[in-house]
C-alpha positions in Angstrom: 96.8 114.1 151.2 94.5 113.6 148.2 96.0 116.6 146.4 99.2 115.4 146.6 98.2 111.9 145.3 96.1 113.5 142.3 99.8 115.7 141.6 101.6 112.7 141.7 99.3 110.5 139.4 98.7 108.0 142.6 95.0 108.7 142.6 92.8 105.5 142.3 96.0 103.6 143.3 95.5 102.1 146.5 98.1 101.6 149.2 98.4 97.6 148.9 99.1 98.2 145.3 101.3 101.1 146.1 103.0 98.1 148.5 103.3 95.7 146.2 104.9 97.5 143.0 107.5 98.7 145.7 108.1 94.9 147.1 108.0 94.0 143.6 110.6 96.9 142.6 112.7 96.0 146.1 112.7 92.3 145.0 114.1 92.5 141.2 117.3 95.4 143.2 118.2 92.6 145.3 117.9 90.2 142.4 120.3 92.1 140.6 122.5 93.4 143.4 123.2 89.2 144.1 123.9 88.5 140.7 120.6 86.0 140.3 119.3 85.3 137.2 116.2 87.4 136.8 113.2 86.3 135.1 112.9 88.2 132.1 109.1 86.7 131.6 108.1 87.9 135.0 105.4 90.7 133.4 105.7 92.4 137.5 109.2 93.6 136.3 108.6 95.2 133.3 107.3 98.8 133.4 104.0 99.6 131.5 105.4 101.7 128.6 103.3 101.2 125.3 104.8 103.8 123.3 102.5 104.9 120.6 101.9 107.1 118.3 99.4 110.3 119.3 95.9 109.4 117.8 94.8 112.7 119.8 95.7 114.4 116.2 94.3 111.4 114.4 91.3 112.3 116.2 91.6 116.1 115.8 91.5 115.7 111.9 88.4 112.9 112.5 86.7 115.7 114.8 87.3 118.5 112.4 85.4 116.5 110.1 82.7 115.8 111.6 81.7 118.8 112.5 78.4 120.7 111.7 79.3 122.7 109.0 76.5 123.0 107.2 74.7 124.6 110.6 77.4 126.5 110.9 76.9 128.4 107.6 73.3 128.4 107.8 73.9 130.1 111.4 76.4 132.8 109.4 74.0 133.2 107.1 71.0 133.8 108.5 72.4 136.7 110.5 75.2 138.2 108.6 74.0 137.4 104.7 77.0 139.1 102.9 79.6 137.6 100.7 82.5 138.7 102.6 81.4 136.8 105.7 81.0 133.9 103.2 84.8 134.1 102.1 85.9 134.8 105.7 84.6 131.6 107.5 85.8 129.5 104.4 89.1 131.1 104.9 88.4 130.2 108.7 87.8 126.5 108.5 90.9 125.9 105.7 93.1 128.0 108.1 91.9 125.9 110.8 92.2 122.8 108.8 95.7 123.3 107.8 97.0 123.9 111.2 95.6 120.7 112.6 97.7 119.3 109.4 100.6 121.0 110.7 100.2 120.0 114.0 99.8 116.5 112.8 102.8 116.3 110.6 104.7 117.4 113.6 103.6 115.0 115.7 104.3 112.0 113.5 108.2 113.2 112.5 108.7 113.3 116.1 107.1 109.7 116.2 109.4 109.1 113.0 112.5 110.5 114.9 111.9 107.9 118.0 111.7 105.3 115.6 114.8 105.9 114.0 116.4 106.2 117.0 115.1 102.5 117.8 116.2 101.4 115.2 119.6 102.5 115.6 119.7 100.8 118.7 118.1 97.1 118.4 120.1 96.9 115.3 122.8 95.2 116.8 120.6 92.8 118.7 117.7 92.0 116.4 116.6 92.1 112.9 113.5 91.4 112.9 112.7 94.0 115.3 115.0 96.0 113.0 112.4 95.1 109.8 109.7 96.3 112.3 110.2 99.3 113.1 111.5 100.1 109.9 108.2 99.1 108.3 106.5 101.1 110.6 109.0 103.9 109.7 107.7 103.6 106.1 103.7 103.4 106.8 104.7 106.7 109.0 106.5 108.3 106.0 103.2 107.4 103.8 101.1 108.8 106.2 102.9 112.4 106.6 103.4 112.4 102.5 99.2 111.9 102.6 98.9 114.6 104.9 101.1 117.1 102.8 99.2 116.0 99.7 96.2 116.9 101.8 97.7 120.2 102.4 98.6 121.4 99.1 94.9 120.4 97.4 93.4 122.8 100.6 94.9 125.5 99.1 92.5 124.6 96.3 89.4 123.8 98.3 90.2 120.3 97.5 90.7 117.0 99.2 89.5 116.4 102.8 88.6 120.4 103.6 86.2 120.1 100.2 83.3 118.6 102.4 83.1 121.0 105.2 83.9 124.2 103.2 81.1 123.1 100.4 78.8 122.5 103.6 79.3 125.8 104.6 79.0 127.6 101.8 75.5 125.5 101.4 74.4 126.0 105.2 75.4 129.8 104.3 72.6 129.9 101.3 70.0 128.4 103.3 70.1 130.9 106.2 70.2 133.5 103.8 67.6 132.3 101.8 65.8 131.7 105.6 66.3 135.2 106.4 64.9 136.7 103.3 62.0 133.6 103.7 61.0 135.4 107.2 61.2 139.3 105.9 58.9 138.3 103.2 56.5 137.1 105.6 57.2 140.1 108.0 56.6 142.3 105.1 53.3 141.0 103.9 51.8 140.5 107.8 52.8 144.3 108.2 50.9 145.3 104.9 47.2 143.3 106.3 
């Protein structure tokens, strides 16, 4: 039973709530079937569907950032110490980098799409709804022209990939420059 609740998306719902959205639901059908006026501030009635944007990219861009990079690179470095594994994990994290942009600019001109679409259809029954969404259409539009901007200076180390790939290529020196640190002191213990 609990499987089939957690498949479903009832889990943590309990049965008297389960009861009551289904009274609720049964109530507004008969409502409508008798021709009554229905309330249309009656919150009950009105599903829960809060349409937003994904910020799970938003937040795939903020965690991308954030990220130890500087460890990273010291990591690389300490153990592989040659220039070509340098240039390979830079190419790694703009590669990386430019796919979550990708994925992000996706995401949003899907979001753009729907609004579009919204407009199109409260545009016959309100216009400041209408101003709205086409507002937020615009602040969209900014934000995916950003994000290409954003793109094109990567290919340059530039823009918001400039920290993390600068980190790197610092964390990379110091674990190289630990490394040769430690075989120094290897070589003169093995020469008492």
């Amino acid at each position: 039973m609990n499987t089939i609740r957690n498949i479903f998306g009832l889990k943590g719902k309990s049965k008297t709530t389960l009861t009551e959205e289904n009274n609720n639901f049964s109530l507004l059908l008969e409502k409508s079937e008798s021709g009554a006026d229905l309330d249309l501030n009656d919150k009950r009635h009105v599903p829960d569907n809060n349409e937003e944007p994904k910020s799970s990219s938003d937040s795939l861009i903020a965690k991308f950032l954030k990220r130890d990079y500087l460890y990273r690179g010291r990591k690389d470095g300490y153990h592989y110490r040659s220039s070509e594994t340098l240039e390979i994990g830079k190419r790694r994290i703009k590669a990386e980098f430019l796919l979550i942009i990708d994925e992000t600019i996706e995401e949003k001109n899907e979001y753009r799409l729907k609004l579009c679409n919204m407009v199109t259809e409260v545009a016959q029954v309100s216009s400041a709804a209408q101003l709205q969404l086409e507002n937020t259409i615009m602040e969209l539009e900014s934000a995916i022209d950003n994000l290409q901007l954003q793109k094109e200076l990567s290919i340059e180390s530039e823009g918001w990939v400039m920290n993390p790939i600068h980190s790197y290529h610092q964390g990379f020196l110091y674990g190289l420059n630990d490394w040769i640190k430690r075989e120094d002191l290897f070589k003169s213990i093995r020469n008492l």
